[in-house]
N, C-alpha and C positions, 0 to 999 in steps of 0.2 A: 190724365189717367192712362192714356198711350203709351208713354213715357214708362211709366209704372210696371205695364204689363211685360211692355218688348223687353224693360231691365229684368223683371221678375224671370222672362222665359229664357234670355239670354243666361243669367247666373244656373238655371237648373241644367241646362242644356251642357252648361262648363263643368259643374261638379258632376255628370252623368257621366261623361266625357274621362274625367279624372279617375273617377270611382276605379271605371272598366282598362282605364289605361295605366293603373298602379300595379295590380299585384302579377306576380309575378314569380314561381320559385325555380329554383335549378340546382344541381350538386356539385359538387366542386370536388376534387381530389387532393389532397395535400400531403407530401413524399415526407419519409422518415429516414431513420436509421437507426438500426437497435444496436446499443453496446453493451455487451453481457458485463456484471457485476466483477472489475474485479476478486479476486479469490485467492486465499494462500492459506498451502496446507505441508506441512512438514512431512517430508517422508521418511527424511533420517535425523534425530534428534545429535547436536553437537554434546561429544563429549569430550573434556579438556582432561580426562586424567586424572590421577594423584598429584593435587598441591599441597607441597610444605604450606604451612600454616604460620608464618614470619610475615612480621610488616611488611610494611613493602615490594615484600618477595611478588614476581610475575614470572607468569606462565602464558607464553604463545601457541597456539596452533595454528599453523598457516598450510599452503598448497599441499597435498597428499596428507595431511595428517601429521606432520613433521611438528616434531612440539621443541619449544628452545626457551630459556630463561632459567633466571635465579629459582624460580619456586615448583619447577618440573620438578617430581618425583617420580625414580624410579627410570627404566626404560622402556619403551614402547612408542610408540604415534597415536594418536589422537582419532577423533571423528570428526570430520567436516560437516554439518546441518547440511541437508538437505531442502530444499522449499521449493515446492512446483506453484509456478503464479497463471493463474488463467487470468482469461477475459477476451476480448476481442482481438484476435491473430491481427498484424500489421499497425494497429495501433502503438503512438508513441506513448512512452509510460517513464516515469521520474522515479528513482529506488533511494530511498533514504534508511539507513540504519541508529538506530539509538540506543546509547550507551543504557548500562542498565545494573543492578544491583542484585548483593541475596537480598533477602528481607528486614531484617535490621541492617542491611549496608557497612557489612565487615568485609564483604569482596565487592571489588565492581569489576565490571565487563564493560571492555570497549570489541564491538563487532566490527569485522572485516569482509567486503566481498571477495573472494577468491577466484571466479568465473571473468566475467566482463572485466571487473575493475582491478584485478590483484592489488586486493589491499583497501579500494576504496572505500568510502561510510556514503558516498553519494554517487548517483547516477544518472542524468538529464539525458530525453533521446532517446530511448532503448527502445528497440521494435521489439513489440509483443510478438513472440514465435508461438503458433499454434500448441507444443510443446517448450515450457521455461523452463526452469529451475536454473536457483540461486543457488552456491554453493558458500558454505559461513562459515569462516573462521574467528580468530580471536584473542583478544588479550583480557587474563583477570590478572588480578592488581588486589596484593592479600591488604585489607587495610587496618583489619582489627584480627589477628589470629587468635587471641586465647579467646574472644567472643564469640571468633566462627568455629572451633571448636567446638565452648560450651553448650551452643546454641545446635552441633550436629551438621551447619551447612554441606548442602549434596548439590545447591545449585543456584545460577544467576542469571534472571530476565536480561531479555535485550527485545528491543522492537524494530519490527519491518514496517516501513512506508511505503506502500506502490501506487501510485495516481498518476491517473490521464491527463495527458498535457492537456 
């Protein structure tokens, strides 16, 4: 019965022991870093001019607004897109441009950077400057003219990618 007790008071004695020697809280700090939301907002919208309305006829605008090809009409220069890109200043960021169409796809548009890449559709690396802007140029390519006619066409999609490396 000895035996019995000194185990019984030995085990209470341990779990009392444990109870008071477990808990424990404290706080801890754990560092961040905020990346604002990439953002692109157009400030000057591209305008390619008067195109002849012939197949295959193209029309460029490239650096200053200078237009060349078969499907120019008329004389004058162009407008190069403007596009201010935010996000986080010093961050690397990748620019991809995607070719793009009117609406039923009687012109397409292949986009051009004019700034960093003259000429480029891609760009890997690029420091985010506090203030960006992208300058855009470009080639449409008539592919159906008596449809782009019929149909009125005044304009053609193209897409900007910008993502953090």
């Amino acid at each position: 019965m000895n035996k019995t007790i000194i185990k019984s008071a030995a085990a209470s004695i341990l779990l009392t022991g444990m109870a008071a020697g477990i808990a424990h809280a404290d706080t801890f700090n754990a560092s961040l870093t905020l990346v604002e939301p990439i953002s692109l907002t157009e400030t000057t919208q591209m305008n390619l001019g008067s195109i002849l309305a012939n197949d295959t006829d193209t029309c460029t605008v490239a650096a200053a607004g200078a237009r060349s090809g078969t499907g120019c009409f008329g004389s004058g220069t162009g407008t190069l897109a403007a596009i201010d890109v935010s996000g986080t200043a010093g961050l690397q960021v990748d620019i991809a441009l995607t070719d793009g169409a009117s609406a039923a796809s009687e012109l397409s548009f292949a986009p051009s950077m004019l700034d960093n890449g003259a000429g480029a559709t891609t760009l890997t690396g690029v420091t985010l400057l506090a203030s960006h802007t992208l300058s855009l140029g470009g080639t449409v390519t008539v592919s159906n003219g008596a449809l782009a006619v019929t149909n009125s066409v005044s304009s053609v999609d193209y897409q900007i990618d910008v993502t953090y490396q």
